[in-house]
C-alpha positions as CSV (number, residue, x, y, z in Angstrom):
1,X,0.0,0.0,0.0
2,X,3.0,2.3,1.2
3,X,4.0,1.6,-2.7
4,X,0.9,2.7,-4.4
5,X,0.8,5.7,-2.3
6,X,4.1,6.8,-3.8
7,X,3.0,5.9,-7.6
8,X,0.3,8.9,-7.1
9,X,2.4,11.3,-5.5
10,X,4.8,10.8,-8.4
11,X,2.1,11.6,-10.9
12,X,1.1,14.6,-8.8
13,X,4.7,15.8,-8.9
14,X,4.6,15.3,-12.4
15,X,1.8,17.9,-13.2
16,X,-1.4,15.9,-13.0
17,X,-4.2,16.7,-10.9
18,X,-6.1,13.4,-9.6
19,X,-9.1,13.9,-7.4
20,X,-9.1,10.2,-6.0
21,X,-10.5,11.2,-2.8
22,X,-13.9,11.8,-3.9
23,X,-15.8,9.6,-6.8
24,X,-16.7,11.2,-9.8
25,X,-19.5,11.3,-11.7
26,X,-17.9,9.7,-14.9
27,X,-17.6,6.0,-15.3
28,X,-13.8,5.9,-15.8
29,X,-13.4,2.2,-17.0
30,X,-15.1,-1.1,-17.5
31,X,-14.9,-4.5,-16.6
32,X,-15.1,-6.2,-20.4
33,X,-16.8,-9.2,-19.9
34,X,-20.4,-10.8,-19.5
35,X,-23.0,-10.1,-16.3
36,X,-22.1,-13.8,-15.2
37,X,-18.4,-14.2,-15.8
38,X,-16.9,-16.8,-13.1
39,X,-14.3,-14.5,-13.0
40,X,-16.5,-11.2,-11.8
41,X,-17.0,-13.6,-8.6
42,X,-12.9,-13.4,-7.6
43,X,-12.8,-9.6,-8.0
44,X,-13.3,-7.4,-5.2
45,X,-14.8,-4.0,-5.4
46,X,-13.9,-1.3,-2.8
47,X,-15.9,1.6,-3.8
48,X,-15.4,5.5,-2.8
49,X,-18.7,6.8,-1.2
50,X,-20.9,4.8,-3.6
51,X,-22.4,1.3,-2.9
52,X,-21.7,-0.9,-4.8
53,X,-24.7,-3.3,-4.5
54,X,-26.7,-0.7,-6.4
55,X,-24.3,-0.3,-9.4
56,X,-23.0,-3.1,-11.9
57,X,-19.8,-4.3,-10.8
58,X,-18.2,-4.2,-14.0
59,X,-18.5,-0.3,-14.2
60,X,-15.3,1.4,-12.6
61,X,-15.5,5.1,-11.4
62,X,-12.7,7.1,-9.9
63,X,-11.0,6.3,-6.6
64,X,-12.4,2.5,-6.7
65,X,-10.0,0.2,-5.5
66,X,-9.7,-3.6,-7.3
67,X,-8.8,-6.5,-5.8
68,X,-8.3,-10.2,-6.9
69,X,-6.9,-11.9,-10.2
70,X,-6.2,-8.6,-12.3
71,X,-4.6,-9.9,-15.4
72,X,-7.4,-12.2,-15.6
73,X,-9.6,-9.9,-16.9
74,X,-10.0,-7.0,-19.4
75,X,-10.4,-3.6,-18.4
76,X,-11.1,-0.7,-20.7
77,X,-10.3,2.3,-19.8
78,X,-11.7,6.3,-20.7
79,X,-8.8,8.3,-22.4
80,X,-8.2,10.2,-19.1
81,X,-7.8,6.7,-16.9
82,X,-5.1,5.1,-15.7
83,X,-4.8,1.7,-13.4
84,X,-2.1,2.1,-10.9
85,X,-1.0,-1.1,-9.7
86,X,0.0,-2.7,-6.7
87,X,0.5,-6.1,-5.0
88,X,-2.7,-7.6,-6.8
89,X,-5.1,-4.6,-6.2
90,X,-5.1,-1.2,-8.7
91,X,-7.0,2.3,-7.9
92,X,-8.5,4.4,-10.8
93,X,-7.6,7.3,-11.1
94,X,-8.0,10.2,-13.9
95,X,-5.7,12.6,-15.2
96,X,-7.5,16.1,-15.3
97,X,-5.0,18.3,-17.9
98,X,-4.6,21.2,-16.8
99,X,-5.9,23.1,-20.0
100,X,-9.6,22.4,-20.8
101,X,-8.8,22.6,-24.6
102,X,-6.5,19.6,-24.0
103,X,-9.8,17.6,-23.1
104,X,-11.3,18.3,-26.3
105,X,-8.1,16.3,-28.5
106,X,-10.0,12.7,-27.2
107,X,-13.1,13.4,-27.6
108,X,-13.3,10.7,-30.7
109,X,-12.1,7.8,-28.2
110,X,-14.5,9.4,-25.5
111,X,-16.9,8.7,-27.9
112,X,-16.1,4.9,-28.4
113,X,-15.4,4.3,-24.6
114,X,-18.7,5.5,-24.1
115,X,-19.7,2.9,-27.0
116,X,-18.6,0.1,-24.5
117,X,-19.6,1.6,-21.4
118,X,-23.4,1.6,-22.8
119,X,-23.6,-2.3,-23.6
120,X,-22.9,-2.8,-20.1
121,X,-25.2,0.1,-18.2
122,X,-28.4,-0.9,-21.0
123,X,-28.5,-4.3,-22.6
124,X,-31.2,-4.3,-24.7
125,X,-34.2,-6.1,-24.5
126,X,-36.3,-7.7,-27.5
127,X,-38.9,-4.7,-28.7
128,X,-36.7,-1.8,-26.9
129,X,-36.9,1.7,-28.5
130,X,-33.8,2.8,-27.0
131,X,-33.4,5.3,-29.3
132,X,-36.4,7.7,-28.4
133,X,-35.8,9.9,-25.5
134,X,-38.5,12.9,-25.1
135,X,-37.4,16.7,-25.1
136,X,-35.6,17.6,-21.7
137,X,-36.5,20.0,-19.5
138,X,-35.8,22.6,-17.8
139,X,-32.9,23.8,-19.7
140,X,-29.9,25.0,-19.4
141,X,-30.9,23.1,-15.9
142,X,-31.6,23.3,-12.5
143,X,-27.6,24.6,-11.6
144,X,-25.8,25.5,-14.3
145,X,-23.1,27.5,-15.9
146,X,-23.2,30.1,-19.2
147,X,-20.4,30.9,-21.8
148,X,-19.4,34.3,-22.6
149,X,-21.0,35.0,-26.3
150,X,-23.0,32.1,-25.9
151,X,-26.9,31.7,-26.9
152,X,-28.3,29.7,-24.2
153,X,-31.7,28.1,-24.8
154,X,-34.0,28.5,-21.5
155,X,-36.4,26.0,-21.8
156,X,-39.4,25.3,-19.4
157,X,-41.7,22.9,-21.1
158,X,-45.1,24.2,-21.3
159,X,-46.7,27.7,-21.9
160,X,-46.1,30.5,-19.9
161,X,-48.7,32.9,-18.5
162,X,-46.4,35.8,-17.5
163,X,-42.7,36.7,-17.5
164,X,-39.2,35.4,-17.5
165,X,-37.6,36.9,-14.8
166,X,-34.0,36.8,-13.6
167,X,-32.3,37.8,-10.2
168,X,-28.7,38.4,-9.2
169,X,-27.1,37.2,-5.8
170,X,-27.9,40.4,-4.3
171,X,-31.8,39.9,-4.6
172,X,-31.8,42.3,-7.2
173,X,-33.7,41.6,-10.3
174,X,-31.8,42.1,-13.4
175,X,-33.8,40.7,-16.6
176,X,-37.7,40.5,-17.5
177,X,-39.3,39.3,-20.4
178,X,-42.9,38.6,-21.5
179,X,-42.8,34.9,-22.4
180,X,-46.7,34.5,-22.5
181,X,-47.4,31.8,-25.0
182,X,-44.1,30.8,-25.3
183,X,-42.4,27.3,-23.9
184,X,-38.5,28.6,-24.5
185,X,-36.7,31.9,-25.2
186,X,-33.3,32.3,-26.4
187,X,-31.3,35.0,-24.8
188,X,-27.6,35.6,-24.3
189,X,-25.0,36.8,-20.8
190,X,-25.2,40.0,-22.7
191,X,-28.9,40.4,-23.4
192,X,-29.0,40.0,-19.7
193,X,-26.5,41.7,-18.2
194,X,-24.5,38.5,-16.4
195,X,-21.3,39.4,-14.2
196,X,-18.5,36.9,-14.2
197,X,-18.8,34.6,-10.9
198,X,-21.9,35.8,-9.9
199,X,-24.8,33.5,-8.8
200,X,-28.3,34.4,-10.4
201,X,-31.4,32.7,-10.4
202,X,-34.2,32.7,-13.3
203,X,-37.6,31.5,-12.8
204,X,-41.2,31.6,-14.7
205,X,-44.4,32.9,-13.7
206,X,-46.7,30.1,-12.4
207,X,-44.0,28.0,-12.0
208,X,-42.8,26.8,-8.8
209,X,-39.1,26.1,-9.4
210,X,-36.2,28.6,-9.4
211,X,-33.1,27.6,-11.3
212,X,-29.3,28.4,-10.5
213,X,-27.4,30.2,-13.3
214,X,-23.3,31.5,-13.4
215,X,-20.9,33.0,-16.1
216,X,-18.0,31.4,-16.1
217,X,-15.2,33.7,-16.2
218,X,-13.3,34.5,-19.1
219,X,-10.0,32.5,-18.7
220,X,-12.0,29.2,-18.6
221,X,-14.6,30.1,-21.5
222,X,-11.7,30.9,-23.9
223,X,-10.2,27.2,-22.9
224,X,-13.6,25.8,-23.2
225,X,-14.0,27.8,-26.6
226,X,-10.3,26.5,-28.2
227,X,-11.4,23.1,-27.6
228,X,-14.6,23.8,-29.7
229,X,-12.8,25.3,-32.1
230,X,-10.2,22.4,-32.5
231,X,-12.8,19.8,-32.8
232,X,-14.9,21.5,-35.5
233,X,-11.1,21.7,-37.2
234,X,-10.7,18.1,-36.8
235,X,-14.5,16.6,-38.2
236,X,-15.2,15.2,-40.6
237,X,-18.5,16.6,-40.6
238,X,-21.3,18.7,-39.1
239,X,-22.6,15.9,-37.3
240,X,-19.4,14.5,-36.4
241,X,-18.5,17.7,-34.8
242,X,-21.8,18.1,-32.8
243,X,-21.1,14.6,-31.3
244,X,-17.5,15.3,-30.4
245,X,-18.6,18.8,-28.9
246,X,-21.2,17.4,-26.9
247,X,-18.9,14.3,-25.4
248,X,-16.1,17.4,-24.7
249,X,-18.6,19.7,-22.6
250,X,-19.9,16.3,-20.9
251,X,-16.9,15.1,-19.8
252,X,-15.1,18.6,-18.3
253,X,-18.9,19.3,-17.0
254,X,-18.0,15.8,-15.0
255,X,-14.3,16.3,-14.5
256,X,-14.2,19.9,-13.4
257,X,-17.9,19.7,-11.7
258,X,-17.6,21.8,-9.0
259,X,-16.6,24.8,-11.1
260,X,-18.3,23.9,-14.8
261,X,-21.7,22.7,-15.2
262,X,-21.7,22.8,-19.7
263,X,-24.4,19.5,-20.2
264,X,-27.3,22.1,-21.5
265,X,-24.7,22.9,-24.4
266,X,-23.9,19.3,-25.3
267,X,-27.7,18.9,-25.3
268,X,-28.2,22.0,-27.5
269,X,-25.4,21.0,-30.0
270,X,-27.1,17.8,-30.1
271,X,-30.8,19.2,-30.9
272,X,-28.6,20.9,-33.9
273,X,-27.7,17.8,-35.5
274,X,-29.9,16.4,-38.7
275,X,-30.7,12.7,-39.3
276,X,-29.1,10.7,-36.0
277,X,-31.7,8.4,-37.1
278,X,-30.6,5.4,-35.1
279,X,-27.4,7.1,-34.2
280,X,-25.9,5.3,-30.9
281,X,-23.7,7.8,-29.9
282,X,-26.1,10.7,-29.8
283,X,-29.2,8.8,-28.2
284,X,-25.8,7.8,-25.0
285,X,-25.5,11.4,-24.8
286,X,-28.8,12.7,-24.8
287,X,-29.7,10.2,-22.2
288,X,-26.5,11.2,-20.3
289,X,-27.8,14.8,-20.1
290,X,-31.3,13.2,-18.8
291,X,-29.6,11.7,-16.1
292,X,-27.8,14.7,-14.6
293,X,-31.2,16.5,-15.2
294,X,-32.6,14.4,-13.1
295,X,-29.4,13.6,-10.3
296,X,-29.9,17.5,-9.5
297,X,-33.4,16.8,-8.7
């Protein structure tokens, strides 16, 4: 153990940040093999702050610590995982770059990770339509964060009867806009006068909820922005670059949680994209944003 603890220290002092102490909410590997492998039986699962009877065992998150026959089995990993190994028991752990743009170089392989990762959280059954998942709502969501420059889709879900109206940390109301009629507006940080790092809140009239909105500040939005920019250099076309975009903002949006919240712009990019048909990659994602809708519940 003494060992293992040194192996992360030396990737610390070698300019990765790994937040093993508290699990994330990205999947960062997977056990490759069937429900009722033998060999799932000789593997021992110490989970951080998560139990495991109520997850699969073969999905691996940050911090979890494997024990048993290790080079029995096949592990896949996320691009940003690593195994460190010890004595017949590894950790996970993830390497969080210290340049968001840098994220947005894997997206591709994010993409096929999350390929595998979804034959293992939804085996389909005979008659499944696992490719329909209704319009989500609210959007951008119940806490969430807003790029400078940005058009940001707030979404509610039925027709309004009076105003959108939003108010800054200080109580004081800042935007208001007749929405009567009207299930969604589009409006940008400008249009409504956001500061950087301030906490707002935007609600409807007749609606009960009150959501939780922030502008990033302008050192991460540029990072957030180049990684953008590289992918729509890199694909190989519009939908292809919707698809990359959307598994980028997911996966800092997980990653970097505590200070980026981007999953109602993966969701928008995704609503932009034209035929998906039966397109596996985009229904994962969409369904992804569905779940940390409804995790913030």
């Amino acid at each position: 153990m003494k060992r293992l603890i040194a192996l992360l220290v030396l990737i610390l002092v070698f300019g990765f940040h790994l937040s093993c102490g508290a699990a994330s909410l990205t999947e960062a590997a997977v056990i490759d093999c069937l429900p009722d492998d033998p060999i799932l039986a000789q593997i021992i699962l110490i989970r951080k702050e998560r139990p495991s009877e109520m997850l699969d065992k073969r999905l691996l998150f940050e911090g979890d610590i494997i024990q048993g026959p290790l080079e029995s089995v096949s592990i896949k990993l996320q691009p940003l995982a690593k195994l460190l190994k010890e004595s017949g028991q590894a950790i996970v752990v993830i390497e969080k770059p210290s340049i968001l743009s840098q994220v947005a170089e894997m997206a591709q392989e994010i993409l096929g990770f999350n390929n595998s990762l979804y034959r293992v959280k939804y085996p389909l059954s005979r008659g499944d339509n696992k490719h329909t998942i209704p319009e989500q709502y609210p959007r951008p969501g119940y806490t969430a964060t807003l790029l400078s420059g940005e058009k940001t889709m707030f979404a509610w879900g039925r027709e309004s009867f009076g105003n959108l109206v939003i108010i800054n940390e200080k109580e004081k109301e800042v935007y208001r806009r007749n929405v009567v009629g009207r299930k969604n507006i589009e409006l940008s940080v400008e249009e409504i006068g956001l500061k950087s790092g301030e906490q707002s809140r935007w609600r409807v009239d007749g609606m009960e909820n009150q959501f939780k909105i922030r502008l990033l500040d302008e050192k991460t939005t540029q990072e957030i922005k180049a990684g953008l920019e590289k992918i729509s250099a890199d694909a190989m076309n519009v939908n292809d670059a919707l698809l990359r975009k959307a598994a980028y903002l997911q996966l800092i949006s997980d990653m970097y949680s505590e200070r980026i919240d981007l999953y109602w712009l993966s969701y928008q990019l995704l609503l932009q994209g034209e035929n998906w048909g039966e397109d596996q990659s985009a229904y994962q994602l969409k369904r992804r944003f569905k779940q940390h809708l409804d995790g913030q519940l």
